[in-house]
C-alpha positions as CSV (number, residue, x, y, z in Angstrom):
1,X,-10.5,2.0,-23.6
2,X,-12.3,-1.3,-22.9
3,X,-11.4,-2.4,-26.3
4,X,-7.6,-1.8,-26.4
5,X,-7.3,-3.4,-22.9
6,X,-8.8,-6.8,-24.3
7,X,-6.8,-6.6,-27.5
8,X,-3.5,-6.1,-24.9
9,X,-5.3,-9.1,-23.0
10,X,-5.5,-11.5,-25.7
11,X,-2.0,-10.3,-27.4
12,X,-0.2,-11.3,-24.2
13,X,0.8,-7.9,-22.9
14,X,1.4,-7.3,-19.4
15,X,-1.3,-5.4,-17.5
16,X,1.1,-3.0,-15.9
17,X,2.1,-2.0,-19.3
18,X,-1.4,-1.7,-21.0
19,X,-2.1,1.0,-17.4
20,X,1.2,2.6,-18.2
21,X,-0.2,3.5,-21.7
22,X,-3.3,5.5,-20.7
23,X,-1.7,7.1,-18.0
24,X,1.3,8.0,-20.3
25,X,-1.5,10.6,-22.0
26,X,-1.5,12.3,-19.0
27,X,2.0,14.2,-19.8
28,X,0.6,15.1,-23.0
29,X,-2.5,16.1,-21.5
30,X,-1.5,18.4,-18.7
31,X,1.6,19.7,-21.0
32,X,-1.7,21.1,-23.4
33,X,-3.5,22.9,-20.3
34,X,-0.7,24.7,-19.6
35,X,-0.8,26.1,-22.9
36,X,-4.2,27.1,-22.7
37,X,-5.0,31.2,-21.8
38,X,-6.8,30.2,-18.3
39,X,-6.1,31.6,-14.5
40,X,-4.1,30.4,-12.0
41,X,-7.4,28.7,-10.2
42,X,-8.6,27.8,-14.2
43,X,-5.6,25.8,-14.8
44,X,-5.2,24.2,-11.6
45,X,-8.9,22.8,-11.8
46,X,-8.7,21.9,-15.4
47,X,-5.0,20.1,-14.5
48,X,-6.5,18.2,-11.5
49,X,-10.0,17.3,-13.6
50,X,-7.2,15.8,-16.3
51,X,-5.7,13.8,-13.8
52,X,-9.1,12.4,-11.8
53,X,-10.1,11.2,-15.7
54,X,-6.7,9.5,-16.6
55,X,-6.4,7.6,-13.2
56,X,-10.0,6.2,-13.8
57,X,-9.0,5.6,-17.1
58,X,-5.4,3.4,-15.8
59,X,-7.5,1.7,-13.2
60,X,-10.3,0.8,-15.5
61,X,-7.9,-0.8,-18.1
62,X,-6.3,-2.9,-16.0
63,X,-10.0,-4.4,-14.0
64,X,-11.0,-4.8,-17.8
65,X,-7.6,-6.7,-18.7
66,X,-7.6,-8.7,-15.6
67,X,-10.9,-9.5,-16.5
68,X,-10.0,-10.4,-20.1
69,X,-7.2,-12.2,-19.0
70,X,-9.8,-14.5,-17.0
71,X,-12.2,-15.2,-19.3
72,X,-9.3,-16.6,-22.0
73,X,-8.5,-18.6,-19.0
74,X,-11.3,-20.4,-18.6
75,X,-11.7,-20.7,-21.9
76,X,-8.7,-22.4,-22.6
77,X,-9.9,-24.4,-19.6
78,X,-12.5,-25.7,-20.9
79,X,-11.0,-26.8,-24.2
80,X,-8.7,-28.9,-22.1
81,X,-11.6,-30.8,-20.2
82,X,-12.7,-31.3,-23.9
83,X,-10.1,-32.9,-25.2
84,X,-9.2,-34.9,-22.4
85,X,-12.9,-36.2,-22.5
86,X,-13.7,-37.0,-26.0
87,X,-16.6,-39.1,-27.2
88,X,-15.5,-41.6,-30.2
89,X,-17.6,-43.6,-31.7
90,X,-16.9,-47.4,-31.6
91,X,-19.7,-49.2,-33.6
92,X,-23.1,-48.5,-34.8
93,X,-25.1,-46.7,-32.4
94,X,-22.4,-47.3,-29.6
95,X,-20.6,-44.3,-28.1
96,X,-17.7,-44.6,-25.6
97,X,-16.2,-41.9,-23.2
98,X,-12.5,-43.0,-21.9
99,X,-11.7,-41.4,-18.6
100,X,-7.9,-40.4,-17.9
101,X,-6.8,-39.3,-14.7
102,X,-9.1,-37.7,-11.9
103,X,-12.7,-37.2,-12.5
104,X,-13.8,-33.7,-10.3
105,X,-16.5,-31.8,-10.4
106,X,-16.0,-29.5,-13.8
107,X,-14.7,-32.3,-15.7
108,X,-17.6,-34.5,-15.1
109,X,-20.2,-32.2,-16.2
110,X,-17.9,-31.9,-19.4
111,X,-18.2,-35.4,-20.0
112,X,-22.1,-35.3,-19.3
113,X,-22.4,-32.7,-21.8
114,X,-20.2,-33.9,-24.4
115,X,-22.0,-37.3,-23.9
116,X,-25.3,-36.5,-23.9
117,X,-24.5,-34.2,-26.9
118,X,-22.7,-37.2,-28.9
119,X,-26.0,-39.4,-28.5
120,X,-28.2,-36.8,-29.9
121,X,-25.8,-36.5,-32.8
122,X,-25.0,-39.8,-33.9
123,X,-28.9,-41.3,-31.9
124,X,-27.0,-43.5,-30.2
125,X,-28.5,-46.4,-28.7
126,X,-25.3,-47.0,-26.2
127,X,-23.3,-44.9,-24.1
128,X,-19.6,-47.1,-22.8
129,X,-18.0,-45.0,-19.7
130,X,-14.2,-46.4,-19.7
131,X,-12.5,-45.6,-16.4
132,X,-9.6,-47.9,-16.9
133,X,-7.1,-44.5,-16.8
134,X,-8.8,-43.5,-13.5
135,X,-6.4,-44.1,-10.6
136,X,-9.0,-44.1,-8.2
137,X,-12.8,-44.5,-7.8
138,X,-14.2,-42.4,-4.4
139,X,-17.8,-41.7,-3.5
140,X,-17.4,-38.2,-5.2
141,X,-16.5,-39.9,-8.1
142,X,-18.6,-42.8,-8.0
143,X,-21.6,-40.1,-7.7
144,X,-20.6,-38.3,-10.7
145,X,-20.7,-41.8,-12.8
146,X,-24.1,-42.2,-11.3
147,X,-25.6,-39.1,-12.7
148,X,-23.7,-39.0,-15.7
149,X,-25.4,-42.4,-16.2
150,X,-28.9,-41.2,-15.4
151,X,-28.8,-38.6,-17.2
152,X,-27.9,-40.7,-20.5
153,X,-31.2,-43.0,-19.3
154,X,-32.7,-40.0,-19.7
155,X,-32.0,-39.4,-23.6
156,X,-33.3,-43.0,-24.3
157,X,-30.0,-45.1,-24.6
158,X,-28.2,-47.7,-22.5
159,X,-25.1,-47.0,-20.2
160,X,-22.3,-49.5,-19.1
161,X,-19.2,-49.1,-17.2
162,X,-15.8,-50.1,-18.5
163,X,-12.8,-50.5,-16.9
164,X,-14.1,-51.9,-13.1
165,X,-10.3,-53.6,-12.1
166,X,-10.4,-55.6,-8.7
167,X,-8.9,-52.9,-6.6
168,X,-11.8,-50.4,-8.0
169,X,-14.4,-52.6,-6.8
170,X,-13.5,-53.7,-3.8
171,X,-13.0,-49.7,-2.9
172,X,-17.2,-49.3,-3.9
173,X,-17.5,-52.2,-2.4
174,X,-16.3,-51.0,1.1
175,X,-17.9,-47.3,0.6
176,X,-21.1,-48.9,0.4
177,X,-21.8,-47.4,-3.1
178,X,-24.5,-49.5,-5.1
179,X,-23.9,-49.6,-9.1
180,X,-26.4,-53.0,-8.8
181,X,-28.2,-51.6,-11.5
182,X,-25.8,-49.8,-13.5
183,X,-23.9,-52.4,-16.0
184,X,-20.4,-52.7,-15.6
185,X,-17.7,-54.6,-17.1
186,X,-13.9,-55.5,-16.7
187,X,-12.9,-54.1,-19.9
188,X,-13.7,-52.2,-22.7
189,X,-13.6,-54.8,-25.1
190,X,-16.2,-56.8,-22.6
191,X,-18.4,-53.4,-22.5
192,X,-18.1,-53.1,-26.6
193,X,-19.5,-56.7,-26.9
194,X,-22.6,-56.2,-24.5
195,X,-23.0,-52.7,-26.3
196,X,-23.5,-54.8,-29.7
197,X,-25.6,-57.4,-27.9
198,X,-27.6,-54.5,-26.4
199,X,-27.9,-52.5,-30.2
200,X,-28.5,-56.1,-31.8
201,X,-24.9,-55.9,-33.7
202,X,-23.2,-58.7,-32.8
203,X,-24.1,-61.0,-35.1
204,X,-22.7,-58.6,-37.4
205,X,-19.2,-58.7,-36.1
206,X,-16.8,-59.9,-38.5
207,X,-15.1,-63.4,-37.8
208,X,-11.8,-63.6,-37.5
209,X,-9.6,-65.9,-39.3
210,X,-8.0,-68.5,-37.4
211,X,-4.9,-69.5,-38.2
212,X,-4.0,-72.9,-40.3
């Protein structure tokens, strides 16, 4: 019964009609007991024992579809923090995370994870945090960038801020928040080249040609 409710769950089907079904039996059910060679008293038992099982049955398929229907839910929840938060790899040892729209709670331990997952696969050196697509920096999310930030000190490898515009930092400025000893730069150009500095890469950037 569990079973066919999640299957109905994950097909889409409406959780009225997945109840409907079990307690469609009960017709069939009751129709059989009155074919059965049993007493009055007998058959009024048996009748009212069918239908205490079959409404058990109907309200147990729908908690377990609800519950179903949840858990895809979430699921399909947190496959969108994930792709909105994806860790790309911009040079040799140098990882960068670019933030898009509001950072809350769930989606900043999403990009912790993701991060701190991405350095232990590629043993980064350098973690870049881009919030140039963040509309607004507040002390929530200031304290998220802090522990996401810690945490990445934590597996052995560098951390710098992209993305700080003038409007961002006078807003920490004026909430008192201190990022004196987290690096931070304007852009994420700017946070690539002190990434390579940090990795000892940039001498190995290519030059680019100037023009005649």
């Amino acid at each position: 019964m569990c079973e066919l409710s999640l299957r109905r769950a994950r097909a889409g089907t409406p959780p009225t009609a997945t109840a409907l079904a079990v307690l469609s039996l009960k017709e069939a059910l009751l129709e059989a007991v009155q074919d059965q060679d049993l007493a009055t008293g007998e058959l009024f038992e048996l009748a009212l024992m069918v239908n205490h099982l079959l409404d058990a049955a109907g309200a147990l398929s729908f908690e377990t579809y609800v519950q179903g229907r949840e858990e895809i839910i979430r699921r399909q929840s947190r496959q969108l923090l994930e792709l909105s938060t994806p860790v790309v790899q911009l040079w040799r040892k140098v990882l960068a995370v670019p933030l898009i729209g509001n950072l809350d709670t769930a989606r900043s331990q999403v990009v912790m994870e993701n991060l701190l997952e991405g350095i232990q696969t590629h043993e980064a050196s350098v973690a870049i945090i881009d919030i140039t697509g963040v509309p607004t920096v507040d002390t929530s999310v200031a304290q998220h960038l802090i522990q996401t930030v810690k945490a990445v000190r934590l597996m052995g490898a560098d951390c710098v801020i992209s993305g700080v515009r003038p409007g961002i930092a006078q807003t920490i400025v004026q909430l008192g928040i201190d990022l004196s000893d987290i690096l931070t730069r304007a852009t994420l150009a700017d946070a690539l080249a002190t990434a390579m500095r940090l990795t000892g890469d940039a001498d190995d950037t290519p030059e680019v040609p100037k023009l005649p």
